[in-house]
C-alpha positions in Angstrom: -17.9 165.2 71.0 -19.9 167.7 72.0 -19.6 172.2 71.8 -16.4 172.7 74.2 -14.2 169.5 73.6 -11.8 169.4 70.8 -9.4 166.5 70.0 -6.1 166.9 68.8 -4.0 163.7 66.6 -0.4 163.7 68.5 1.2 160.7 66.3 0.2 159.1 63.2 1.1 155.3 62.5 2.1 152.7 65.3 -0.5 150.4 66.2 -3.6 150.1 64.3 -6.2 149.8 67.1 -4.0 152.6 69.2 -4.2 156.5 68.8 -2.4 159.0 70.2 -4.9 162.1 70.8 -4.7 165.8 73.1 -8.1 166.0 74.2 -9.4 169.3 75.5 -12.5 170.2 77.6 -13.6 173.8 77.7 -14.8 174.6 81.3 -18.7 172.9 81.3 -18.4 170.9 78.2 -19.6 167.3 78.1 -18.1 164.4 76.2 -22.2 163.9 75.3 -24.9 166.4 74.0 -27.3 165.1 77.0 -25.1 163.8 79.6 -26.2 159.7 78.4 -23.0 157.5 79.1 -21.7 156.0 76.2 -19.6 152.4 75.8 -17.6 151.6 72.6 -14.6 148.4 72.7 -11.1 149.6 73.6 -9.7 150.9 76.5 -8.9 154.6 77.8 -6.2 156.3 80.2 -5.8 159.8 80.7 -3.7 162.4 82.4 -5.4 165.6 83.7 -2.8 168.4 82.8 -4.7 171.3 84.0 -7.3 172.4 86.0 -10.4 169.8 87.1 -11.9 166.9 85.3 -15.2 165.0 86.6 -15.0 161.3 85.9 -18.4 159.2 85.3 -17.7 155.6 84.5 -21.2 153.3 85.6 -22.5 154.9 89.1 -19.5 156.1 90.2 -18.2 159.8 89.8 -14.9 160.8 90.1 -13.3 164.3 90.7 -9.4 164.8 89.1 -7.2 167.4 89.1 -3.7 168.4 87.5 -1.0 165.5 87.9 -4.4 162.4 88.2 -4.5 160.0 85.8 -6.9 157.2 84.8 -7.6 153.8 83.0 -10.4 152.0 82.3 -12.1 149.0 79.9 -14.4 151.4 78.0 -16.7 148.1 77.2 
């Protein structure tokens, strides 16, 4: 992750291939230096706590505020 996000571990054990983390973005920050897209196996669901998040998944674009959720196959 890139200047402005910062994860946070929220449980330890459970499931190997499952982890429990707070992520934070900072107003502006990016989850990439350059804005590329990135793909990795697994899948990832969110909840937007507070303020505004934009989503990018492919060509779409997605705008979320506090209370949205998501889920996606991150493949």
């Amino acid at each position: 992750m890139t200047k402005g996000v910062t994860w946070q571990k929220l449980a330890n054990g459970g499931l190997p291939a499952l982890d429990s983390l707070l992520i934070s973005y900072e107003p502006g920050a990016c989850s990439t230096a350059d804005g590329t897209l990135e793909r990795h196996s697994g899948y990832e669901w969110g909840l937007v706590v507070e303020g505004e998040l934009t989503l990018l998944l492919d060509f779409d674009q997605w705008t979320l505020r506090a209370g949205d959720s998501f889920a996606f196959d991150s493949l």
